[in-house]
C-alpha positions as CSV (number, residue, x, y, z in Angstrom):
1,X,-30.6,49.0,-13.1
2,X,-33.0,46.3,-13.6
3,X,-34.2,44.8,-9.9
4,X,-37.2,42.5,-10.9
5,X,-39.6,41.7,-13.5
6,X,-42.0,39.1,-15.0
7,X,-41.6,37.1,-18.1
8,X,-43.5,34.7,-20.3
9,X,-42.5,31.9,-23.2
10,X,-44.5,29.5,-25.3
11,X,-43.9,25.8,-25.6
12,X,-44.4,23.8,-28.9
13,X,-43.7,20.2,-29.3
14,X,-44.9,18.4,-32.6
15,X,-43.6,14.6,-32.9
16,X,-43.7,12.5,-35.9
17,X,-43.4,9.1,-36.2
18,X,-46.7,6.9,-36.9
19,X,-48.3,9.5,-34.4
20,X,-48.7,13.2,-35.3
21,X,-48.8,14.8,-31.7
22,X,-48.8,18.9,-30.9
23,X,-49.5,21.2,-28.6
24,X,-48.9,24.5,-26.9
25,X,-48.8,25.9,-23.6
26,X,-48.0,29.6,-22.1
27,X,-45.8,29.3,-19.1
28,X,-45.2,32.5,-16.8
29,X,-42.4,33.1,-14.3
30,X,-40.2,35.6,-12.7
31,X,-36.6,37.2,-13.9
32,X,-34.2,38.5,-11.0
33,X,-31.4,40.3,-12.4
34,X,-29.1,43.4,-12.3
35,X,-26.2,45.1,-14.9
36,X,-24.2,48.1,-15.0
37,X,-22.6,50.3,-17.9
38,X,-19.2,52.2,-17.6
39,X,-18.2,54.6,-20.1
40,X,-15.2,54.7,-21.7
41,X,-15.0,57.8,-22.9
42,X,-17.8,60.7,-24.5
43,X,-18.8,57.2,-27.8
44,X,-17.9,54.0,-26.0
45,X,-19.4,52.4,-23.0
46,X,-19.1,49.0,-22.0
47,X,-21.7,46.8,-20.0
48,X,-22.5,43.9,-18.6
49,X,-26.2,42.3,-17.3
50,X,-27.2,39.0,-15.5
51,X,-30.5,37.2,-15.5
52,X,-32.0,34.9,-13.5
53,X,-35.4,33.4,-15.2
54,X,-37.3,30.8,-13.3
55,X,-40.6,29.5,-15.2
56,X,-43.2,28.0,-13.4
57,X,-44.4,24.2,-13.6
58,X,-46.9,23.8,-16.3
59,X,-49.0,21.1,-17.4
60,X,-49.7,21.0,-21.0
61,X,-51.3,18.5,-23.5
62,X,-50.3,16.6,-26.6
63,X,-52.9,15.3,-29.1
64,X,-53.1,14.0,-32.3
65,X,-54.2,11.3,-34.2
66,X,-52.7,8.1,-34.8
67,X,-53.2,5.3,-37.8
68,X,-51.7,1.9,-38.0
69,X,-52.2,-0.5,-40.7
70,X,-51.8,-4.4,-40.3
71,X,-52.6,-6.9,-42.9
72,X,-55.3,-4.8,-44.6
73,X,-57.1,-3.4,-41.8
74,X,-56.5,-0.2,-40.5
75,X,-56.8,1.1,-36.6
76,X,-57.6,4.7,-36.2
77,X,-57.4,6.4,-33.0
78,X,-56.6,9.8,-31.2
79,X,-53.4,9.8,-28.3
80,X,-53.9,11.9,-25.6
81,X,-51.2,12.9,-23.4
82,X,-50.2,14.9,-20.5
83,X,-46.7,16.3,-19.7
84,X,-45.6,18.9,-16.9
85,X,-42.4,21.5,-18.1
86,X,-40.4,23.5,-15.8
87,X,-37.7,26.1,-17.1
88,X,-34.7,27.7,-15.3
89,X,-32.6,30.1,-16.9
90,X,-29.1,31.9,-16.5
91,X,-28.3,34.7,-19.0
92,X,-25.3,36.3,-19.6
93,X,-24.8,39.6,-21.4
94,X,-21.8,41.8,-22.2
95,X,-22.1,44.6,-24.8
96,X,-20.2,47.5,-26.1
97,X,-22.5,50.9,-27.4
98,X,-21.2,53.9,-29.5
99,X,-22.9,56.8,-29.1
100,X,-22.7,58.5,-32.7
101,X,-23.2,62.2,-31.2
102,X,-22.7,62.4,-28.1
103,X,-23.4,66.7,-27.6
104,X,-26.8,66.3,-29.4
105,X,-29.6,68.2,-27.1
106,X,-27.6,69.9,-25.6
């Protein structure tokens, strides 16, 4: 029976348009959750498991550079941008297992 843990995900976000942006950031957070399994009989058991994942707020930055060109002349620059990402998630899992041997060991 799961109780508690930690978790961690990565964030990538490239845009394209005129502007080539990208970054990355590493967000931590916690997971509450709990499951059980029931067995069917000696091969099959069935179970169930729920997750709750909440990320904390991050801050992470997009950069790139950026090129326009207007009657011949062309502006170069570099956009630098900010953005703050929080994540919340609820998972859902139900599963069936078959044990292939289930008097092995013993």
């Amino acid at each position: 029976m799961k109780l508690a843990g930690s978790s961690i995900a990565g964030f990538g976000a490239p845009i394209i348009d005129t502007v080539a942006l990208s970054g990355r950031a590493v967000h931590s957070g916690v997971v509450l959750g709990g499951g059980a399994e029931y067995a069917l009989n000696s091969n099959w058991s069935i179970k169930g498991e729920y997750d709750y994942v909440r990320m904390m707020a991050q801050n992470f930055t997009l950069a790139g550079p950026f090129s326009e060109t207007f009657r011949g002349s062309t502006l170069k620059s570099t956009i630098v941008t900010t953005n703050t990402v929080t994540q919340e998630l609820n998972l859902f899992k139900l599963g069936v297992n078959y044990l292939f041997n289930p008097t092995a060991g013993l």
